[in-house]
C-alpha positions, 0 to 999 in steps of 0.5 A, a space after each residue: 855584450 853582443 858587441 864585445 862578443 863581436 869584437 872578440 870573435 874578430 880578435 880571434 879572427 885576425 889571430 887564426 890568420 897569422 899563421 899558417 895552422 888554419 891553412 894546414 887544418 882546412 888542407 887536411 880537411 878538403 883533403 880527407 874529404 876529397 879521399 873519402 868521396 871520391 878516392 877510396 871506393 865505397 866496396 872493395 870486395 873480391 868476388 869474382 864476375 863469373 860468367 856462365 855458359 850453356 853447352 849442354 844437348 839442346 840447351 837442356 841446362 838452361 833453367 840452371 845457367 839462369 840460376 847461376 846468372 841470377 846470382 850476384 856478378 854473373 852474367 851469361 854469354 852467348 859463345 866461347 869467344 865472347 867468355 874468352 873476351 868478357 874474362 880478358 876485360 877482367 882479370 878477377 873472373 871465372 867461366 863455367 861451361 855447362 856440358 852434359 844433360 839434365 839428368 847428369 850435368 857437368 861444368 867446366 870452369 874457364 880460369 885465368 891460370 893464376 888460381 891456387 889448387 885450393 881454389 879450384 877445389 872449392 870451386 868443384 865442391 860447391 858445384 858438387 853441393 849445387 848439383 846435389 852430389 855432396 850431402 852437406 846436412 851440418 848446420 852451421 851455428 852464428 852468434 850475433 852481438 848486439 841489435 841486428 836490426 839496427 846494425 848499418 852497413 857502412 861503406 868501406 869509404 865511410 869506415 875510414 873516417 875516423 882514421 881520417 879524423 884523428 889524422 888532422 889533430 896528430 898532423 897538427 900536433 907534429 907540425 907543432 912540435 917541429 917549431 
């Protein structure tokens, strides 16, 4: 039995060699797997590096610059040229110059120019809510579907996989019809 297994497997073998679909299919293969690893980025989000800058009298508003640069893609730089720099490196990203004094603090944002009016809107209200100048008391409410402990965060380059892996089979299935 095993013997006759062998032998079939071989005949199937010599039969896949024959022709070039074996060869379209391992193409398709190393070359989804080429996109997936290396092409396609795992995160593709568009926040933007802000960079924060403390001008305030005497550096009062230090504890807040801090609290800024805490946050995700932001950093704090030393002079206005060295945020003039950082933001010419990088077109997606934002300065904020913090003026004034602890009592009454103040920010100047640095934009590139290319910034639609809602942009800078939203920009100044979610410092005015920062600062604590808008009263924002709405609760906002989330429904969640499923089990949100087991809820993975997949990378953008993993979620491409399944178009990847119905792409070869229709590949295929084109080549095929042309003949």
């Amino acid at each position: 039995m095993p013997k006759r297994l062998l032998a079939l497997i071989s005949k199937d073998a010599r039969l896949i060699t024959r022709n070039w679909f074996l060869f379209i299919t391992l193409f398709v293969a190393v070359l989804c797997i080429v996109l997936v690893n290396f092409v396609i980025p795992e995160d593709v989000s568009l926040e933007p590096t802000v960079y924060v800058l403390d001008e305030s009298n005497g550096k009062s508003l230090n504890a807040i610059a801090a609290d800024l640069s805490s946050r995700d893609n932001s950093q704090i730089v030393k002079s206005r040229d060295e945020l003039e720099k950082s933001m010419l490196e990088s077109a997606n990203s934002i300065g904020m110059i913090l003026i004034g004094t602890l009592e009454k603090p103040n920010v100047e944002f640095v934009l590139h120019g290319f910034e639609n009016d809602k942009t800078k809107e939203i920009l100044a209200l979610e410092m005015d809510a920062y600062f604590g100048k808008l009263d924002i008391e709405t609760e906002i409410e989330k429904a969640y579907t499923g089990d949100i402990e087991r809820r993975i965060n997949v990378p953008f380059n993993h979620s491409m996989l399944p178009l990847f892996l119905l792409m070869e089979p229709v590949m295929l299935g084109l080549f095929l019809l042309q003949l």
